[in-house]
C-alpha positions in Angstrom: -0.5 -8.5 21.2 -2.5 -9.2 18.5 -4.7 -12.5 18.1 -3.8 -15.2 16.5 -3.0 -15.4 12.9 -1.4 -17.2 10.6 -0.1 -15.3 7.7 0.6 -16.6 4.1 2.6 -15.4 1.2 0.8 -13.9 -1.6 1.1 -11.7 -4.6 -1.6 -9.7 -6.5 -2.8 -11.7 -9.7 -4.2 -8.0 -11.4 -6.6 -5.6 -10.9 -9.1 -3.1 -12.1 -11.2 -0.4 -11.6 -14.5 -0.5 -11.0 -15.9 3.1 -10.1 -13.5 6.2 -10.3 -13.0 5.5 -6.4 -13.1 1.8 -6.4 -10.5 -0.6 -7.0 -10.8 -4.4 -7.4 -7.7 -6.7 -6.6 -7.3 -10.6 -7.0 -5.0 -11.7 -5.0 -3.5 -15.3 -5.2 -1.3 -17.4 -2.6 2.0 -18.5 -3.4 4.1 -21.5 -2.2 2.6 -24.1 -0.7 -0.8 -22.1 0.2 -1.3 -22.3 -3.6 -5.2 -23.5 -3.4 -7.2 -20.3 -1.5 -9.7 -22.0 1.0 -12.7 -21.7 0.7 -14.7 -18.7 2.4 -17.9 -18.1 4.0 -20.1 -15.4 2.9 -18.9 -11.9 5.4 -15.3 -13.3 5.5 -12.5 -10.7 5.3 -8.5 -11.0 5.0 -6.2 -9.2 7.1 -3.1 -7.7 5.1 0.4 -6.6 6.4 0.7 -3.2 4.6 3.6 -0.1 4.4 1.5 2.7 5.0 3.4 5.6 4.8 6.2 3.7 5.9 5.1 2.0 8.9 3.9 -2.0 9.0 0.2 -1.8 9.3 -2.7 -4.1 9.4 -5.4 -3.9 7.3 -8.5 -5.4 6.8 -10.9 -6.2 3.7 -14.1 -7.9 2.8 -13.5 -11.0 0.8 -15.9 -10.2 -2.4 -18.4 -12.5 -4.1 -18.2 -16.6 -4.2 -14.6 -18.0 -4.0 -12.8 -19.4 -7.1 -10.1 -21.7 -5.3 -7.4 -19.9 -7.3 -7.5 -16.3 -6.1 -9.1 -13.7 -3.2 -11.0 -11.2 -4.4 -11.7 -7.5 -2.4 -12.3 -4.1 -3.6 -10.5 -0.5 -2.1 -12.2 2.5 -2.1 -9.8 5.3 -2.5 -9.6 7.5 0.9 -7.4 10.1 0.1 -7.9 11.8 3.6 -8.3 8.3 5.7 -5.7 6.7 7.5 -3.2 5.3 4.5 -4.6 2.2 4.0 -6.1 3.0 0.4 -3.4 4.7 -0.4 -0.7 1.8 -0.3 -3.4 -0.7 -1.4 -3.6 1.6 -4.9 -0.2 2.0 -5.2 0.5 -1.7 -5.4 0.7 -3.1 -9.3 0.5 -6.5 -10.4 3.6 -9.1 -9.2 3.7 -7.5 -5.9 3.8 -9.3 -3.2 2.4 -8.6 0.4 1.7 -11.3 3.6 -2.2 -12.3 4.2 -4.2 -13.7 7.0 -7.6 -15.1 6.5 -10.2 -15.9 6.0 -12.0 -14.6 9.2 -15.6 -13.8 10.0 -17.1 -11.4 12.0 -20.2 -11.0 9.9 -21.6 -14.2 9.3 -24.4 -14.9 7.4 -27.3 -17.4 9.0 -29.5 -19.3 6.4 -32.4 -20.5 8.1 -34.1 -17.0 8.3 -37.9 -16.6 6.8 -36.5 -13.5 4.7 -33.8 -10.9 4.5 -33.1 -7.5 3.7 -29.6 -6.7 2.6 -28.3 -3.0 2.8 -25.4 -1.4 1.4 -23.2 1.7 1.4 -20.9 2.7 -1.0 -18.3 0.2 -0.5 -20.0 -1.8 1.8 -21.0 -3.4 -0.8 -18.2 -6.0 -0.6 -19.5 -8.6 2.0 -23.0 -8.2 1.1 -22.0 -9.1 -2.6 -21.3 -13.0 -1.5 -24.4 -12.9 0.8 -26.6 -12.1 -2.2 -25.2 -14.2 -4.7 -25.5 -17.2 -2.0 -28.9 -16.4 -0.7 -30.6 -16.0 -4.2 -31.4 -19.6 -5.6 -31.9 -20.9 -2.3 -34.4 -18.0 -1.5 -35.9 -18.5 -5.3 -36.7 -22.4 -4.2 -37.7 -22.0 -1.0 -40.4 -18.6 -1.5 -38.2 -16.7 1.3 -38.1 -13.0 0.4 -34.9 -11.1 -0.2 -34.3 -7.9 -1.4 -31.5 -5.8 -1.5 -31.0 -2.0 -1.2 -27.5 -0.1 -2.2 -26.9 3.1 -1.0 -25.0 5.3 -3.6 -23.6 8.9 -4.0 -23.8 8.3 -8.1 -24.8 6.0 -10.4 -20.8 6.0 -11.0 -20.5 4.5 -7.7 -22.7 1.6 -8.2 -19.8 -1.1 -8.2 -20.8 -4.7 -9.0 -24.1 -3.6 -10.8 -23.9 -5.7 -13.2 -23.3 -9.0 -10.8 -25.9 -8.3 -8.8 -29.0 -7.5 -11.3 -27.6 -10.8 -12.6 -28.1 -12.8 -9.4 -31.1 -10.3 -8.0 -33.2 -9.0 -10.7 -36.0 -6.5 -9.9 -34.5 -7.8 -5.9 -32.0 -4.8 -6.0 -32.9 -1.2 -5.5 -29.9 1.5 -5.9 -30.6 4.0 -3.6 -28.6 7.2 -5.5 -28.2 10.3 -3.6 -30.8 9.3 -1.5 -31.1 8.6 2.4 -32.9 4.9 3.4 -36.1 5.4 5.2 -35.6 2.4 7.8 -38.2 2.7 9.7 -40.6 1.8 6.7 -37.9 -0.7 5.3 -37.9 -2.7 8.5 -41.9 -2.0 9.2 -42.5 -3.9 5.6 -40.2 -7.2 6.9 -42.3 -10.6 8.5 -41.6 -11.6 11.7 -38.2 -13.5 12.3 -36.7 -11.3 8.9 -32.5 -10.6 9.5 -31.6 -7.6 7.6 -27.7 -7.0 6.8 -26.3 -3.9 7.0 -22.8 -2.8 5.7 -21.6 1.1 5.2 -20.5 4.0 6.8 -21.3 4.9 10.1 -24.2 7.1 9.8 -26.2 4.7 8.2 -25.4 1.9 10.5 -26.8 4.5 13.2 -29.9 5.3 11.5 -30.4 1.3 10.9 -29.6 0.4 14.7 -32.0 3.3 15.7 -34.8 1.9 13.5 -34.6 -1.6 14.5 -34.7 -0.6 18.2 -37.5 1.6 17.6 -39.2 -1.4 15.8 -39.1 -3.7 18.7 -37.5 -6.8 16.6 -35.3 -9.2 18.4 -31.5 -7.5 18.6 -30.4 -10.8 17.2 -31.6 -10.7 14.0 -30.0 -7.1 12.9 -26.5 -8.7 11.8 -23.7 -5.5 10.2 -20.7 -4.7 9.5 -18.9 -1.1 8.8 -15.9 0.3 7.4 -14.6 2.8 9.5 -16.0 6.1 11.6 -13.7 9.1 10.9 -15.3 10.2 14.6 -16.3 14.1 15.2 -13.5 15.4 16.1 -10.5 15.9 13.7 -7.3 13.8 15.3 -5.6 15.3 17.9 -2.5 14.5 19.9 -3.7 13.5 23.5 -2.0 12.5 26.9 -2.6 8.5 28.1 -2.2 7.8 31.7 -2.0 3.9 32.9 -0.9 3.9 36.5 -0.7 -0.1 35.8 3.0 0.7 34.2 3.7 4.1 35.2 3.3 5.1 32.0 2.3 8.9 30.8 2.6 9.1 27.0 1.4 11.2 24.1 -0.5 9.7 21.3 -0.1 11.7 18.0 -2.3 13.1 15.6 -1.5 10.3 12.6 -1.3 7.5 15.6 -3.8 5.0 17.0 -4.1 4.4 20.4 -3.5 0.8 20.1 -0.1 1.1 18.1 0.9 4.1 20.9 0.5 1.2 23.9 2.0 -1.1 22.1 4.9 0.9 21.1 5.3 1.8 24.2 5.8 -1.5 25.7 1.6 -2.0 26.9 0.3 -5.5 25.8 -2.9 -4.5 24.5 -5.4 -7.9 22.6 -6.9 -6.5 19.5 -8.3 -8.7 15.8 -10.8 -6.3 13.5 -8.8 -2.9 14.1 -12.1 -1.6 13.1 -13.9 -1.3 16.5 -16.3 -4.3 15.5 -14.8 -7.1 17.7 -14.4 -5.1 21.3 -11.3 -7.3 21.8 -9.2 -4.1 23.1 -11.4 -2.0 25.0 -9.8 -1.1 27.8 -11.1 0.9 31.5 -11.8 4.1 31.6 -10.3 5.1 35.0 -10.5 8.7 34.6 -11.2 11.3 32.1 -10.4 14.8 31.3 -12.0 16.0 28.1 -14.2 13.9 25.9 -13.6 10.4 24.2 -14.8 10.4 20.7 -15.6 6.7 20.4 -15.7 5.5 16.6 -16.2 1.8 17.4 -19.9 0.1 16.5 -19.0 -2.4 19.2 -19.9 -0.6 22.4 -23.9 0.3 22.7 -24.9 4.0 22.9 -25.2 3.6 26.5 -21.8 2.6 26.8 -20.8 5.1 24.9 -22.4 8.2 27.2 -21.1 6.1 30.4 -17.4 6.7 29.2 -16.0 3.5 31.2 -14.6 1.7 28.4 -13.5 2.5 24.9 -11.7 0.8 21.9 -8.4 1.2 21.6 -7.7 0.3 17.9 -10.1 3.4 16.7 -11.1 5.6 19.4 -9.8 8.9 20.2 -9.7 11.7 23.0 -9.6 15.0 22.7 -7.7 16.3 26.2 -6.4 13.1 28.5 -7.5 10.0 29.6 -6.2 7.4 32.4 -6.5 3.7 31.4 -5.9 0.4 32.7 -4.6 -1.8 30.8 -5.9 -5.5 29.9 -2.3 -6.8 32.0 -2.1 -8.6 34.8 0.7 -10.0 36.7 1.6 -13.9 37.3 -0.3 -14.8 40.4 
């Protein structure tokens, strides 16, 4: 059972690349959703996708200031993720496909002293809206920003161009090289927010930092774009005594779509293990859990008595209780 949505027609207007592995698509709504709302900086859209031939939801940052006319978000090309990129680059321009949005999960606070904005690689696409929208108001009002993009290449540095535009000497491309954090965050005033969107690793190394820098949890806002976990996937076994139920989740499967499949009313939204909607108990464990969700702490994580369903894995077995409850 997933949450609430409400899900419009909608075709893709064009696209283009942007990097080798990056892929920009406008997307405009049809019918009687003609005019696209307007969007918050950090909002995404969720997308009903084929992936590999199977209905999937899919989720993507919304990129830069809205237009009223069409969505914008960029793919990076995953050939060994889980589909989504795939079917995304295989669509050309007429198609059409069923959206839900916008949401936020990563919204952006104005009334901070400063900020630091931090990008990897594609993370790049919420952040890209944050900076455009904090930059005059940041120019008038002497609050510091900078921002700091992580890149692989200089071939990888999508939207460049739009954000010397809007940032100026503001913007440093990391290439090829890790952030040092702990100095990043040591250099910030008191009451700075810093925004933080990439892979997992650096999420890590940001949470760590802050923690270690004493500053209020509050103010370290982020977003990622998927953990591909330590382990390689693995069919496991799911106990839930709730519904008598002992199934096998496979390799190329999520655990969510294995409960639900098999009859388990499980609440999810992100799909991305940012929104903790379906963790579910850990009632007994035999193996190891290889959480890839950024919701749970690292406490959390060692305890072992809750995971999320939409991304995390086991590697041996694992007996669950599900979220459902009977009518008193």
């Amino acid at each position: 059972m997933r949450a609430c949505a409400t899900w419009t027609d909608a075709v893709i207007e064009s696209f283009g690349d942007l990097t080798p592995t990056v892929r920009e698509f406008r997307i405009r709504p049809t019918g009687d959703a003609a005019t696209v709302q307007r969007h918050e900086p950090g909002s995404h859209l969720q997308m009903q996708l084929l992936v590999d031939g199977k209905p999937e939801l899919r989720s993507y940052s919304l990129v830069g200031e809205p237009d009223g006319q069409t969505w914008r978000i960029a793919v990076k090309r995953l050939d060994d993720g889980r589909g989504g990129s795939r079917a995304m680059w295989r669509l050309a321009t007429g198609d059409r496909l069923q959206v839900s949005g916008p949401r936020n999960h990563f919204p952006l606070d104005f009334n901070a002293p400063a900020y630091l904005l931090v990008a990897g690689g594609i993370g790049i696409t919420p952040l890209l809206g944050m900076a455009q929208a904090l930059a005059g108001r940041c120019a008038q009002s002497g609050r510091s920003l900078r921002m700091l993009y992580g890149v692989r290449s200089e071939a990888e540095l999508a939207y460049g161009q739009a954000l010397r535009a809007c940032l100026g000497e503001r913007l440093q491309a990391a290439v090829d090289t890790r952030i040092d954090f702990t100095a990043e965050i040591a250099a910030l005033p008191p009451g700075a927010q810093m925004y933080v969107c990439g892979p997992v690793p650096m999420l890590d190394a940001a949470r760590h930092a802050w923690e270690a820098s004493g500053r209020p949890a509050a103010d370290l806002r982020y977003e990622t774009f998927g953990n591909s976990g330590r382990f390689s996937p693995q069919a496991f076994r799911v106990l839930i005594p709730r519904h008598a139920l002992d199934i096998t989740v496979p390799a190329g499967c999520s655990l969510l779509d294995a409960l639900e499949q098999a009859g388990v009313e499980a609440v999810s939204d992100c799909k991305r293990g940012e929104c903790g909607l379906c963790t579910l108990d850990v009632l007994a464990l035999d193996g190891e859990i290889d959480h890839r969700d950024v919701f749970l702490s690292e406490h959390e994580r060692q305890q072992n008595t809750r995971l999320c369903a939409c991304v995390s894995r086991v590697v041996g077995s694992v007996t669950l209780d599900s979220s459902y409850r009977p009518d008193a």
